[in-house]
C-alpha positions in Angstrom: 1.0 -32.8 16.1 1.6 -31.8 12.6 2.0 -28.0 13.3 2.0 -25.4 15.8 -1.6 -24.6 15.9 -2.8 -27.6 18.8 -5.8 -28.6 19.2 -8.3 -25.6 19.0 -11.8 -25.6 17.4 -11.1 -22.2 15.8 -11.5 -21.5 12.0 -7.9 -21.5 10.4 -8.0 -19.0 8.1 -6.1 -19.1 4.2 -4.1 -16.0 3.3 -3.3 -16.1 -0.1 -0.7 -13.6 -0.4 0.3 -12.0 -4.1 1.9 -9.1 -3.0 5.2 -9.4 -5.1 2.4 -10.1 -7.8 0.2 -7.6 -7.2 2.8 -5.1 -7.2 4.6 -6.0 -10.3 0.8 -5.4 -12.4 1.0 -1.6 -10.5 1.9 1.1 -13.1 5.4 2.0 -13.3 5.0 5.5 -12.2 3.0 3.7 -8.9 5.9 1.6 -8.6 8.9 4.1 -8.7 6.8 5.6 -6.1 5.9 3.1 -3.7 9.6 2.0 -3.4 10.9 6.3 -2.7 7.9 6.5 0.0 8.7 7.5 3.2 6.5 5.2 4.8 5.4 1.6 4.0 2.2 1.7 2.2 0.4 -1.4 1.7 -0.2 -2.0 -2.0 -3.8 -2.2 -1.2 -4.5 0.9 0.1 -2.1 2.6 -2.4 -4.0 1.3 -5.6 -6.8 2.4 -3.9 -6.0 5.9 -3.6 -3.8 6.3 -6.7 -6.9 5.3 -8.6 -9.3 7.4 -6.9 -7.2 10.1 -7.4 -6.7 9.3 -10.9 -10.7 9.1 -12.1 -11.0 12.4 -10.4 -8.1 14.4 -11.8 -7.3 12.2 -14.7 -3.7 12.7 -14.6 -1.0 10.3 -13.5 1.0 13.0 -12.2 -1.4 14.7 -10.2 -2.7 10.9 -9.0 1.0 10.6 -7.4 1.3 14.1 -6.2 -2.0 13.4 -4.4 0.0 10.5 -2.6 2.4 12.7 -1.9 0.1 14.9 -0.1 -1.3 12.3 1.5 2.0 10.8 3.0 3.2 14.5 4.0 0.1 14.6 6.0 0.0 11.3 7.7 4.0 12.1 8.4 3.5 15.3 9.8 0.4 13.8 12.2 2.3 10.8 13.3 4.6 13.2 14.0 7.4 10.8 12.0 11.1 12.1 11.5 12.9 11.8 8.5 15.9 12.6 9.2 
């Protein structure tokens, strides 16, 4: 046996995993905010939002403030302690 998998007659699925990649071509702002969150977005769904945010307010700052809201809101659900 050549790996841990055995013999199974399941699909093996690739993941091709960039993240270190993918989050290096984020903007900087992007960036500077994913590593201060409070909780541990996946770059994903963060580009996904900052850049919905941003073709409806089309403003960086606003696109991040939007996060912010976002996070204070899934914080505050989750019921998630900062302290």
């Amino acid at each position: 046996m050549k790996n841990n998998l055995g013999n199974t007659k399941m699909l093996k699925k690739r993941r091709f995993k960039r993240d270190l990649n993918d989050f290096d071509r984020l903007p900087k702002n992007l960036r500077e905010w994913l590593i201060n969150a409070s909780y541990p977005w996946s770059i994903k769904s963060v580009k996904k939002i900052y850049y919905k945010a941003l073709d409806d307010t089309g403003s960086a700052m606003l696109a991040i403030e939007e996060l912010n809201k976002i996070q204070k809101n899934y914080l505050k659900k989750y019921k998630i302690s900062l302290n």
